[in-house]
Backbone as CSV, one residue per row, in Angstrom:
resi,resn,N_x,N_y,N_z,CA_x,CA_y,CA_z,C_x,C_y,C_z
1,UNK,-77.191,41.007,12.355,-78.467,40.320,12.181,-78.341,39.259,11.082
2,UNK,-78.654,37.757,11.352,-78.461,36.806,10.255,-79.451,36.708,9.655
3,UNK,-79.311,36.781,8.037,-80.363,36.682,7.007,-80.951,35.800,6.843
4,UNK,-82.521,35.444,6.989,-82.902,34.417,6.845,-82.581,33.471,6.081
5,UNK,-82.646,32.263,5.759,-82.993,31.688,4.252,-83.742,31.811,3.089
6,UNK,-83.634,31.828,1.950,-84.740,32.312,1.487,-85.802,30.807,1.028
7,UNK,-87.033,30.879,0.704,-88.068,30.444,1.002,-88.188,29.273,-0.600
8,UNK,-87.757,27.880,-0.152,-87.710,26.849,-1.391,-89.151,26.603,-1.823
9,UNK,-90.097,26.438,-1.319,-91.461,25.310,-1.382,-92.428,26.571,-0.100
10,UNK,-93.422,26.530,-0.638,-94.533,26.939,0.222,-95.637,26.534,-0.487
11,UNK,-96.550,26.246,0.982,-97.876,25.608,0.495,-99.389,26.499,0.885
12,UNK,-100.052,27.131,-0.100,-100.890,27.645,0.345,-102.216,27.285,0.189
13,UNK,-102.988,27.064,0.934,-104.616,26.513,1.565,-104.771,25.247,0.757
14,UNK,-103.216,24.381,1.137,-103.309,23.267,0.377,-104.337,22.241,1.241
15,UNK,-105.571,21.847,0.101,-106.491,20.705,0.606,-106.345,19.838,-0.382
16,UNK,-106.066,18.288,0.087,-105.538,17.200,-0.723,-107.516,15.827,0.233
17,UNK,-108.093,15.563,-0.556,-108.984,14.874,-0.497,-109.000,12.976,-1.004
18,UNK,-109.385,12.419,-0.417,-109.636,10.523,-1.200,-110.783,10.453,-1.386
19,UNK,-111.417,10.959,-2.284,-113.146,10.525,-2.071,-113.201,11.141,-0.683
20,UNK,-114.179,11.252,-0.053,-114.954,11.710,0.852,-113.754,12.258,2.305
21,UNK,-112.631,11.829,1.896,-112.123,11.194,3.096,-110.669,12.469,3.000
22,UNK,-110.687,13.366,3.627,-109.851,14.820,3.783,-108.432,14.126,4.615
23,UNK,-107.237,14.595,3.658,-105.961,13.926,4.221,-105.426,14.953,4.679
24,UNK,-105.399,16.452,3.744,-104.983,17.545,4.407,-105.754,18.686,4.281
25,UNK,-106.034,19.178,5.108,-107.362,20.618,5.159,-106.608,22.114,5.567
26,UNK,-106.318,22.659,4.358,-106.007,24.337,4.622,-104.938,24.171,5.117
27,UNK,-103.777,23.621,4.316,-102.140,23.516,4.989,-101.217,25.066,4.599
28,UNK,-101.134,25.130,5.218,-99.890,26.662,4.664,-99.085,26.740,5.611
29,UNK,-97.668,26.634,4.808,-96.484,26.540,5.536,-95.164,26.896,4.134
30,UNK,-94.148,27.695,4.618,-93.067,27.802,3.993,-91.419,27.007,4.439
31,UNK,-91.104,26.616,3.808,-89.818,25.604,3.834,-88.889,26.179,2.938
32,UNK,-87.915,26.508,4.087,-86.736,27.246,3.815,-85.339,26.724,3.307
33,UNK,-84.597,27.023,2.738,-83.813,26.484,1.423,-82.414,26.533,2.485
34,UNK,-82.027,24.966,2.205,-80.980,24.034,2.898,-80.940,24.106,4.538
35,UNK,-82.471,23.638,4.471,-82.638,23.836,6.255,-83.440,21.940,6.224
36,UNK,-83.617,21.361,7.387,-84.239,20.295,7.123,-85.594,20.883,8.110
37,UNK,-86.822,20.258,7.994,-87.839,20.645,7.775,-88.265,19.499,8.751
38,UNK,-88.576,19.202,9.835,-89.104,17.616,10.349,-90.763,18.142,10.363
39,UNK,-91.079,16.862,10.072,-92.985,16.505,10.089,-93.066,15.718,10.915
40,UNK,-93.557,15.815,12.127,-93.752,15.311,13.499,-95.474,14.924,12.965
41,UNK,-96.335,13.948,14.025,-97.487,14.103,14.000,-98.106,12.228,14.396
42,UNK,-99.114,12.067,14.571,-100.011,10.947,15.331,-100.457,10.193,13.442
43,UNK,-100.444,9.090,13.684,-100.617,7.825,12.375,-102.240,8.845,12.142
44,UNK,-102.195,8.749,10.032,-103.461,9.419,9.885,-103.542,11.151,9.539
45,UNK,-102.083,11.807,10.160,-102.081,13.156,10.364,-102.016,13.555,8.712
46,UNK,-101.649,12.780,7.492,-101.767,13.761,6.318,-99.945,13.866,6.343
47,UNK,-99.226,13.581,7.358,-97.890,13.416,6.833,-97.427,13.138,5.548
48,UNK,-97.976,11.879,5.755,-97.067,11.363,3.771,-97.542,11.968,3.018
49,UNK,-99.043,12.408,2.728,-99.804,12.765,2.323,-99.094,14.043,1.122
50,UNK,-98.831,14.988,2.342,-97.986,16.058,2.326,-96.925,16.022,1.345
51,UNK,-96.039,14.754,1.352,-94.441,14.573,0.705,-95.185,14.317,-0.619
52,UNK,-95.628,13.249,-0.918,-96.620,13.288,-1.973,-96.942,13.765,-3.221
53,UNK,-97.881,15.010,-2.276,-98.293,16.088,-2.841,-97.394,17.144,-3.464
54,UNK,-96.036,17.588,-2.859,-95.029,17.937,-2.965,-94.589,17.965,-4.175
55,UNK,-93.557,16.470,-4.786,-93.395,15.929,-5.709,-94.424,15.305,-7.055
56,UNK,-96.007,15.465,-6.491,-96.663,14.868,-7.332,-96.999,13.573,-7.443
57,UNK,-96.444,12.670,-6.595,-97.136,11.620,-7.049,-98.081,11.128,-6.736
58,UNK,-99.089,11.717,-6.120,-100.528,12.479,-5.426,-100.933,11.881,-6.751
59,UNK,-100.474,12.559,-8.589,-101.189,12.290,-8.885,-101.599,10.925,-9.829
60,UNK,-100.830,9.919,-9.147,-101.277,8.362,-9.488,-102.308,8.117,-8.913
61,UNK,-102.577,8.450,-7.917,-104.330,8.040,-7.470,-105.353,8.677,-8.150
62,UNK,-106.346,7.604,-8.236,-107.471,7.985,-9.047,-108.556,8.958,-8.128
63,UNK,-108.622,8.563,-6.988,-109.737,9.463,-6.471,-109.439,10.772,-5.667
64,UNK,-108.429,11.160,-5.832,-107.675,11.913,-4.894,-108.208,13.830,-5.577
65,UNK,-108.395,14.565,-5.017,-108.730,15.858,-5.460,-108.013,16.981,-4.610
66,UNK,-107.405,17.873,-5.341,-106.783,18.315,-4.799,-106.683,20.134,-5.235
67,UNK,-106.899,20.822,-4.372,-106.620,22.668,-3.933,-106.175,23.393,-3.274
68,UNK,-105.672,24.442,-3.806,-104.950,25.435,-3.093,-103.503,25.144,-4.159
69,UNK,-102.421,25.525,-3.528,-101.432,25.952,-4.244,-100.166,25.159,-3.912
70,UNK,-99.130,24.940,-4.343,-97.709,24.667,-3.730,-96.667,25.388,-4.779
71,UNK,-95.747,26.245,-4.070,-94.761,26.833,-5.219,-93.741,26.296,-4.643
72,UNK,-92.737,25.771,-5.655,-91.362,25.464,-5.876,-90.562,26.822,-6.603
73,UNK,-89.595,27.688,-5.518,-88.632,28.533,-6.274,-89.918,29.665,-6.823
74,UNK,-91.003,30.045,-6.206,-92.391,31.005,-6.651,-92.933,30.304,-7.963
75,UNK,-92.545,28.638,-8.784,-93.394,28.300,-10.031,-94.161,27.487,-9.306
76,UNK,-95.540,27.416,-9.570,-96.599,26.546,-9.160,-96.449,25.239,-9.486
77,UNK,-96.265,23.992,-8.648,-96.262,22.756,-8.971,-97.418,22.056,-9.779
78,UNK,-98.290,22.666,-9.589,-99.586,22.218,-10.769,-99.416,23.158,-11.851
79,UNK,-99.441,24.122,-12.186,-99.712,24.948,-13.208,-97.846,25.096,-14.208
80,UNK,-96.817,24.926,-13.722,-95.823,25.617,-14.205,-94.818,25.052,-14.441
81,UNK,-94.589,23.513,-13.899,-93.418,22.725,-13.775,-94.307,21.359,-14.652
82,UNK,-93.765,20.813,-15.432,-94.400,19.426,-15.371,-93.729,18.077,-14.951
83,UNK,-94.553,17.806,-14.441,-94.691,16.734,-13.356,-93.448,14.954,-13.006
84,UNK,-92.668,15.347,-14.708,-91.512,14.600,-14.347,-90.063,15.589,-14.263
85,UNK,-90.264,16.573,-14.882,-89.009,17.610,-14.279,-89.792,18.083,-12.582
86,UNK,-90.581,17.964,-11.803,-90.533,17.900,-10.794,-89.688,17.014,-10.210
87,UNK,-90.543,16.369,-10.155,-89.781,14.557,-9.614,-88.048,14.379,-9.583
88,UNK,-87.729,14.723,-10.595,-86.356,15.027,-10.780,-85.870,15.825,-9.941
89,UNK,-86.442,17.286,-9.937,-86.639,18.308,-8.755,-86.936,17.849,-7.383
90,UNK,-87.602,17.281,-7.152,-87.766,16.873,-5.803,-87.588,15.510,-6.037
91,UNK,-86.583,14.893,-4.907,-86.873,13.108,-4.942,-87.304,12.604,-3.367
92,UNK,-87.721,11.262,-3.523,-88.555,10.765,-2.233,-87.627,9.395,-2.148
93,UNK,-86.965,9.357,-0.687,-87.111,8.647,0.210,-87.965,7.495,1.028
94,UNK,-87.969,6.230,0.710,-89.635,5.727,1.423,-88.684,4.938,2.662
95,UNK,-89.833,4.456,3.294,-89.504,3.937,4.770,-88.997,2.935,4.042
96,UNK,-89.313,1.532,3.413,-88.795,0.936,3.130,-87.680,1.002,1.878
97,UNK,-86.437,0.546,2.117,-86.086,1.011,0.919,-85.777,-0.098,-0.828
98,UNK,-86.013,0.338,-1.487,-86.240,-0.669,-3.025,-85.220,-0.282,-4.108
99,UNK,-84.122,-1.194,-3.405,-82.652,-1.240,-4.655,-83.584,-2.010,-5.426
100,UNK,-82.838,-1.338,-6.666,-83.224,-2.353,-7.835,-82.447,-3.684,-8.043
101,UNK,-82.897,-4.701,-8.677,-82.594,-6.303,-8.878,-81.036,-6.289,-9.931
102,UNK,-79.967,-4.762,-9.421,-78.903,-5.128,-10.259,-77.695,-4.738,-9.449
103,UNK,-76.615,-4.421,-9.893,-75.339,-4.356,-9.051,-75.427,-2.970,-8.244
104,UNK,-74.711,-2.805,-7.698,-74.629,-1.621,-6.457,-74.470,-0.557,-7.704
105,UNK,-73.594,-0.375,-8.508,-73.273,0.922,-9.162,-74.337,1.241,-10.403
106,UNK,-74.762,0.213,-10.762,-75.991,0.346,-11.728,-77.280,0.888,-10.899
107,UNK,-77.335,0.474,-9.720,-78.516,1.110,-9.026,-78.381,3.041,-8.613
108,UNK,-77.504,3.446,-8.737,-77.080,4.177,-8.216,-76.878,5.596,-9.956
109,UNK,-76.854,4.617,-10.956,-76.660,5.200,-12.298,-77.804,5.290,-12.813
110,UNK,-78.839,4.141,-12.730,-80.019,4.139,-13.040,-80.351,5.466,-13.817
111,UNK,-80.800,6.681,-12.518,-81.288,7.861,-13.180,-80.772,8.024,-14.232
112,UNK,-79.351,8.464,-14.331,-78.437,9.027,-15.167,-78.586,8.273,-16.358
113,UNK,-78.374,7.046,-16.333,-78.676,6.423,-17.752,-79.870,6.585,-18.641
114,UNK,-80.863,7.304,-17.878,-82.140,7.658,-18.255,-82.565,8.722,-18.575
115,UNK,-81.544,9.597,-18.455,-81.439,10.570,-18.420,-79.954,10.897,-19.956
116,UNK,-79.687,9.739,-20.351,-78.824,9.828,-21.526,-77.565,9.934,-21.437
117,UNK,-77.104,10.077,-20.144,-75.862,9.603,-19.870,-74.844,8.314,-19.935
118,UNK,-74.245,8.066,-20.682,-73.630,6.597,-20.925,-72.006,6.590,-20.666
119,UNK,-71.500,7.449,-20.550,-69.990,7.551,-20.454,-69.368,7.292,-19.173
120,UNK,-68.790,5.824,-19.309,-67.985,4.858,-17.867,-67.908,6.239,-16.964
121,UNK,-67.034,6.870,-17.677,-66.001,7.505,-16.604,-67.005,8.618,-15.683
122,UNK,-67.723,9.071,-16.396,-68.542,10.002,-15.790,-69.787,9.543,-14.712
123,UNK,-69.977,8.233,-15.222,-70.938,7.925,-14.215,-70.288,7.410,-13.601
124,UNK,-69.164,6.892,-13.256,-68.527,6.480,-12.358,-67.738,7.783,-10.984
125,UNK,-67.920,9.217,-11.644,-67.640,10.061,-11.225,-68.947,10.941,-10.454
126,UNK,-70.289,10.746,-10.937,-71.100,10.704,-10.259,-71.858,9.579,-9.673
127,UNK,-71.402,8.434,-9.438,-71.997,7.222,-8.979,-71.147,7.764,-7.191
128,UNK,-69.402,7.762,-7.775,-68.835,8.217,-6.176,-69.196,8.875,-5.197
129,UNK,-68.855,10.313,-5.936,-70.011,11.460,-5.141,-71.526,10.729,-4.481
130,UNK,-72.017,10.667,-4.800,-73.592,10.047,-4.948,-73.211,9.256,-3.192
131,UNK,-72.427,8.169,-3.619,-72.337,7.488,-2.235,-71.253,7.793,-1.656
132,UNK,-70.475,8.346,-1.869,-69.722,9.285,-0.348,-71.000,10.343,0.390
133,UNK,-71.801,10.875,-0.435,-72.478,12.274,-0.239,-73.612,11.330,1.078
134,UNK,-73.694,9.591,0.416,-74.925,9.018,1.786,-74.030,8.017,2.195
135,UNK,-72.974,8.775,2.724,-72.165,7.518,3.880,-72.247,6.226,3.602
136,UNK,-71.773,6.114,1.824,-71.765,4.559,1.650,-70.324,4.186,0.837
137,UNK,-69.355,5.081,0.407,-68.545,4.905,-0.374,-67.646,3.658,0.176
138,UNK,-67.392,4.300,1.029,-65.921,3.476,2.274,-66.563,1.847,1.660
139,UNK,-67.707,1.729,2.523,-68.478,0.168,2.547,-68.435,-0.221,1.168
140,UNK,-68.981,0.406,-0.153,-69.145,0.487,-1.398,-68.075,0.142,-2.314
141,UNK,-67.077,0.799,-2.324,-65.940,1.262,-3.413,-65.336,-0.273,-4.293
142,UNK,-65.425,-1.508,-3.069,-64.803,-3.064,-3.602,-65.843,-3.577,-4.093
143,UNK,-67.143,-3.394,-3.757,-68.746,-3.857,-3.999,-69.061,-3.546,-5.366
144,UNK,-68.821,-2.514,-5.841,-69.920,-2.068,-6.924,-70.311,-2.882,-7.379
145,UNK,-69.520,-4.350,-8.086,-70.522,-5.166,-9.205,-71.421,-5.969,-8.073
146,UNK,-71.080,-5.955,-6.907,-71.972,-6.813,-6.032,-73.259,-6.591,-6.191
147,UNK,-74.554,-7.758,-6.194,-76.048,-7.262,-6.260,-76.643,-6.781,-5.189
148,UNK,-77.334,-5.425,-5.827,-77.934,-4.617,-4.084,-78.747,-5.263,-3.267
149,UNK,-79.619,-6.159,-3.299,-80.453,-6.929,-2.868,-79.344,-7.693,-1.703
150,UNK,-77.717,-7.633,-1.964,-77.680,-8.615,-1.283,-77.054,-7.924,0.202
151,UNK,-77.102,-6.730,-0.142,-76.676,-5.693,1.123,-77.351,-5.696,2.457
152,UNK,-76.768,-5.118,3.319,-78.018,-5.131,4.418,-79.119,-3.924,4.624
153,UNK,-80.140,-3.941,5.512,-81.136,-3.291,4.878,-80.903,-1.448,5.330
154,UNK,-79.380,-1.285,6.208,-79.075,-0.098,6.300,-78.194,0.365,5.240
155,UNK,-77.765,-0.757,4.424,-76.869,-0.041,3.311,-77.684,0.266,1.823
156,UNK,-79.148,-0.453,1.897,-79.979,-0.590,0.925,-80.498,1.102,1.014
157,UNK,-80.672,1.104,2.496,-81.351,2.503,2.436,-80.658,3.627,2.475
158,UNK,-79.256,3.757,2.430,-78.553,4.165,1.979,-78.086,4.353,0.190
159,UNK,-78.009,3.244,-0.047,-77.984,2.929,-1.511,-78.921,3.936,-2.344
160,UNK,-80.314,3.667,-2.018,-81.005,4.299,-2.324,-81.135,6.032,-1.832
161,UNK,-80.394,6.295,-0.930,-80.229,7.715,-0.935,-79.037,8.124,-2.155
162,UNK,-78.436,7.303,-1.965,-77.624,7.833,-2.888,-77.829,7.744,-4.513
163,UNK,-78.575,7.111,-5.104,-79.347,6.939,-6.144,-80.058,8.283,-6.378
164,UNK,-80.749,8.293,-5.020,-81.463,9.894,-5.302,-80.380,11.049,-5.411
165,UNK,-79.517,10.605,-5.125,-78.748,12.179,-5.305,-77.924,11.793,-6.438
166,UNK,-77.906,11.648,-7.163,-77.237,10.673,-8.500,-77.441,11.956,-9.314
167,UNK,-78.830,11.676,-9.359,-79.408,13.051,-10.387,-79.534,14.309,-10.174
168,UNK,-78.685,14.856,-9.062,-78.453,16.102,-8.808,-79.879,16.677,-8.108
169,UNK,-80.797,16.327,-7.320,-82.217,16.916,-7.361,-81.833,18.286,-6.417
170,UNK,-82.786,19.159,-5.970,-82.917,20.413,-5.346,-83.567,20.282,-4.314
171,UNK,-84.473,19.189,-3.912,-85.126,18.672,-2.520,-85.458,17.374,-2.583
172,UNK,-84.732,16.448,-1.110,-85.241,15.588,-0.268,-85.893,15.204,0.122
173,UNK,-87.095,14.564,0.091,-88.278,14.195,1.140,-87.758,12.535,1.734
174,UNK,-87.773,12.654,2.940,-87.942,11.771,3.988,-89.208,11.136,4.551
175,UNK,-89.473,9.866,4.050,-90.730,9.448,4.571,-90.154,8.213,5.632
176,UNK,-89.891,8.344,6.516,-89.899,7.655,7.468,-88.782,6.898,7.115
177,UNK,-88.051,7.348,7.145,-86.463,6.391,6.357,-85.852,5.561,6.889
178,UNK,-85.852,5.763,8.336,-85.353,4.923,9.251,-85.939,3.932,10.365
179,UNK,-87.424,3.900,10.075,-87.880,3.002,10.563,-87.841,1.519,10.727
180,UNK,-87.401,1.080,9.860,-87.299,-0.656,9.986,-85.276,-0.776,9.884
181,UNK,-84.339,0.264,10.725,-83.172,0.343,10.681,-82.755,0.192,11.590
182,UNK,-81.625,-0.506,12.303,-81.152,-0.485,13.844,-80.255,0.929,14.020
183,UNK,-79.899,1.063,15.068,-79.949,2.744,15.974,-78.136,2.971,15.200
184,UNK,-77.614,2.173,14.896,-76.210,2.144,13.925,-76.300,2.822,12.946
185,UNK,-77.342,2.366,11.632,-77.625,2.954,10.094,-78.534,3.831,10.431
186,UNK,-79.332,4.063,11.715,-79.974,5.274,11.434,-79.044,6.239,12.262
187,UNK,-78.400,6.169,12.980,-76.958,7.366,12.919,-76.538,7.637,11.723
188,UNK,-76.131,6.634,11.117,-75.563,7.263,9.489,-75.962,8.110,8.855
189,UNK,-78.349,7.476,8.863,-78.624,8.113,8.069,-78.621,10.049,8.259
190,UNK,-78.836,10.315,9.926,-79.436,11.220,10.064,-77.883,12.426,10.131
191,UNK,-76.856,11.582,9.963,-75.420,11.792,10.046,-75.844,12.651,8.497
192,UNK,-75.895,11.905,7.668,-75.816,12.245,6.081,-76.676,13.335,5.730
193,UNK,-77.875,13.346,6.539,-78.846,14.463,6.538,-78.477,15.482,7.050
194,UNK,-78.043,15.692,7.986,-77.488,17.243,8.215,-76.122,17.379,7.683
195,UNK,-75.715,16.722,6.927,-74.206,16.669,6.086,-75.041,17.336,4.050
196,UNK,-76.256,16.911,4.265,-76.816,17.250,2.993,-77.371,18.583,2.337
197,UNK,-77.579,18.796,3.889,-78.680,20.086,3.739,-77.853,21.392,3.430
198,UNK,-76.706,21.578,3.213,-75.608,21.981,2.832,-76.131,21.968,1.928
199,UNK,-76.455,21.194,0.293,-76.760,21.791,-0.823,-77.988,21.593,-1.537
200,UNK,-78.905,20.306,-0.210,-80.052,20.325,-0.309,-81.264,21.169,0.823
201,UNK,-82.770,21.133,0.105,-83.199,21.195,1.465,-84.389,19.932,1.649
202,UNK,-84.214,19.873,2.696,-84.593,18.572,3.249,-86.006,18.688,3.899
203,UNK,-86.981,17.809,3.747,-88.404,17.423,4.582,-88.186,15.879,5.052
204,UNK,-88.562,15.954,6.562,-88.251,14.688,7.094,-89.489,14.556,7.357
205,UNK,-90.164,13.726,7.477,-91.740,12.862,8.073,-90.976,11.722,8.680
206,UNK,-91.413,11.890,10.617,-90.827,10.963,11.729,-91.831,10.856,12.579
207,UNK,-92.116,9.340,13.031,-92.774,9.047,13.952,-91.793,9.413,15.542
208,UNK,-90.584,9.568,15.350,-89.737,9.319,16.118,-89.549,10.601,16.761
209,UNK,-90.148,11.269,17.483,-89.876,12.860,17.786,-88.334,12.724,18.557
210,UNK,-87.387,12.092,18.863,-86.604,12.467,19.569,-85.538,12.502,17.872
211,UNK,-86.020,11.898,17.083,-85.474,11.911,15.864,-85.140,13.267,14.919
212,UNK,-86.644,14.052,15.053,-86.947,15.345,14.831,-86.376,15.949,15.274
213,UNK,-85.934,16.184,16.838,-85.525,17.090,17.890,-83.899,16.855,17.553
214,UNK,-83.495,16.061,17.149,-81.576,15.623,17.011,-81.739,16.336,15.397
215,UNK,-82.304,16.003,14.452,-81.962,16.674,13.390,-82.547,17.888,12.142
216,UNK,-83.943,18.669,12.605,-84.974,19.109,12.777,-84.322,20.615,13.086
217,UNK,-83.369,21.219,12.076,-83.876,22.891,11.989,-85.051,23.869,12.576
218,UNK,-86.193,22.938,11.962,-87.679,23.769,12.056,-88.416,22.501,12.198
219,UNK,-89.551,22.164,12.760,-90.583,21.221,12.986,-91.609,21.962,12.727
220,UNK,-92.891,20.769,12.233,-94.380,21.165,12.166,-94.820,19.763,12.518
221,UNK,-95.671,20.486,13.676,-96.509,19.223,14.054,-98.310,19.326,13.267
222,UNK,-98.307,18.166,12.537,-99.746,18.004,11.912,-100.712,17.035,12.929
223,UNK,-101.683,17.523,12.563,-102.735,16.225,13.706,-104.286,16.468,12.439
224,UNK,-105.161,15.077,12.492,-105.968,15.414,11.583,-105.875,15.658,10.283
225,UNK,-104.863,15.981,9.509,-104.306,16.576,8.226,-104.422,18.156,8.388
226,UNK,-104.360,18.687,9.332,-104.370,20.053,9.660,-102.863,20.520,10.303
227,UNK,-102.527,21.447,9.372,-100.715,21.909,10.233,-101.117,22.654,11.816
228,UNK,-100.414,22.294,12.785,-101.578,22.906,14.401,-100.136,24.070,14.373
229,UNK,-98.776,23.514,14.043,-98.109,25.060,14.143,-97.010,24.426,13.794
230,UNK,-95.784,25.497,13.746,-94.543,24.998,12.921,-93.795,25.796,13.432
231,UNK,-92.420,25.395,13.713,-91.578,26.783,14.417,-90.045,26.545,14.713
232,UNK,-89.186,26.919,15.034,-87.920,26.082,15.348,-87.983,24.965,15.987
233,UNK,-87.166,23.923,16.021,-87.540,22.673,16.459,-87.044,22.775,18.293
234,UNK,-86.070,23.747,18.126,-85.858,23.957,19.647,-86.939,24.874,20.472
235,UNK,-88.050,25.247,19.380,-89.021,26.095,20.279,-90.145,25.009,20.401
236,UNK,-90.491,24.293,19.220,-91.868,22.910,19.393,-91.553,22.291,20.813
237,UNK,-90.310,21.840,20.725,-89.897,21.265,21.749,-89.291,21.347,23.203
238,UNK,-89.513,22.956,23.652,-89.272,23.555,24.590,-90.986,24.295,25.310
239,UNK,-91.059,25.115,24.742,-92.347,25.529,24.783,-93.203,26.050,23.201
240,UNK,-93.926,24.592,23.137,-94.739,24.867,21.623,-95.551,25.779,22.077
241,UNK,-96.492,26.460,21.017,-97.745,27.536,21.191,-99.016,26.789,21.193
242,UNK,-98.747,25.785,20.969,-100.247,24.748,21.311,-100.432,23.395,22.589
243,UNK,-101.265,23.757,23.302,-101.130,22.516,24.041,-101.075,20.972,23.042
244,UNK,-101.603,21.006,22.027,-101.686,19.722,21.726,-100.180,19.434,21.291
245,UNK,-99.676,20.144,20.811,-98.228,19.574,20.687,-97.279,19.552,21.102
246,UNK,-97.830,19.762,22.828,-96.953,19.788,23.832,-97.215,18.288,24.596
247,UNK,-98.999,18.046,24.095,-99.424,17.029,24.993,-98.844,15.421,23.845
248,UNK,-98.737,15.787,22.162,-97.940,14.883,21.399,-96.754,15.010,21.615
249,UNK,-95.836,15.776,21.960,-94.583,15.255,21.972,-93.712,14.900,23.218
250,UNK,-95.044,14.916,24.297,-94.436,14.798,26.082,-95.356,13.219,26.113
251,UNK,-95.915,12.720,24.648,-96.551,11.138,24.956,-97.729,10.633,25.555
252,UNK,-98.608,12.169,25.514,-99.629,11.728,25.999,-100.890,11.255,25.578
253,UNK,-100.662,11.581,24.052,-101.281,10.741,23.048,-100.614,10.231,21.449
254,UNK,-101.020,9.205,20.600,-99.868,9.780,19.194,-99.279,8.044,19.203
């Protein structure tokens, strides 16, 4: 009998609000440690919402209100962690991706230097790792002083994965990473993602359900900001337990 995983992040009767306007209502779901996690769901569903909330940066908005619970490792993300050793703890992925305005290996050190690290050799020893770990070394290794800006926009978003893993974090969030990427760099990316989850665990948010279904451990389909169910990704996508997310992921609405 194989032992489950044990249980990274769970969210209980998480309600995340904008003023009047409900993004996620009574979410509870557990996310299991070095598994990737896909967030399937229709524009509006409380997806990003979700990643967000996760990491915290939920709380830069001013009108936003927010209840119920999320534990990281059983410590409460509101009550027990504060909110930049999260971040560190969890890093985010955005659809678009934003090298910074300096050379490939400085973008990639960034954290670390901020973190008080200054020694060539060492950041040069985690700068490598970093982009071998997001399928960028090979392309990378003659580049470093080159400026990231001047890369293309699958090696940017790459770049920037590998930046995030610079600083060693404990979870991934994927917000739509590969959307503005041709079907080449998003092989890479989703290449690197199940190459990651090995020592990370991963949350993907995809408009792309055939995206979910290729790299998607476990899926949850959201609709409304409400989770409708969550389950192996080979069961959502074979026979889900809800018509509606049989009738979202066969295209009949979404």
């Amino acid at each position: 009998m194989v032992t489950p995983p044990p249980i990274k992040i769970s969210a209980r009767n998480l309600k995340v609000s904008f003023g009047q306007n409900v993004s996620l209502d009574q979410v509870n779901l557990d996310i299991a440690s070095n598994r990737i996690l896909s967030i399937i769901g229709p524009a509006n569903s409380g997806k990003t919402t979700f990643l967000k909330t996760i990491n915290r940066l939920i709380d830069f908005f001013d009108d936003v209100k927010v209840s119920g619970d999320v534990f990281l490792d059983n410590q409460n993300i509101f009550k027990d962690i504060d909110p930049d050793l999260l971040r560190r703890r969890i890093g985010i992925i955005f659809a678009l991706p934003i090298p910074l305005p300096m050379t490939v290996f400085e973008n990639v050190v960034y954290g670390l230097r901020r973190q008080g690290i200054t020694h060539k050799a060492r950041l040069m020893e985690h700068a490598e790792k970093a982009l071998r770990d997001a399928y960028l070394w090979d392309e990378m290794k003659d580049r470093l002083d080159e400026q990231a800006m001047k890369l293309s926009g699958g090696q940017q978003q790459r770049l920037c994965i590998a930046r995030t893993l610079a600083v060693n974090p404990e979870v991934i969030l994927f917000d739509e990473p590969c959307s503005a990427l041709d079907p080449i760099s998003t092989a890479m990316i989703e290449q690197a993602m199940m190459e990651l989850r090995n020592h990370y665990t991963i949350v993907l948010v995809t408009n792309n359900t055939k995206q979910a279904a290729r790299v998607g451990d476990n899926t949850a389909f959201f609709l409304m900001g409400r989770l409708i169910e969550i389950d192996s990704t080979s069961k959502i996508f074979t026979s889900p337990s809800d018509p509606r997310t049989n009738d979202y992921i066969s295209g009949r609405f979404g």
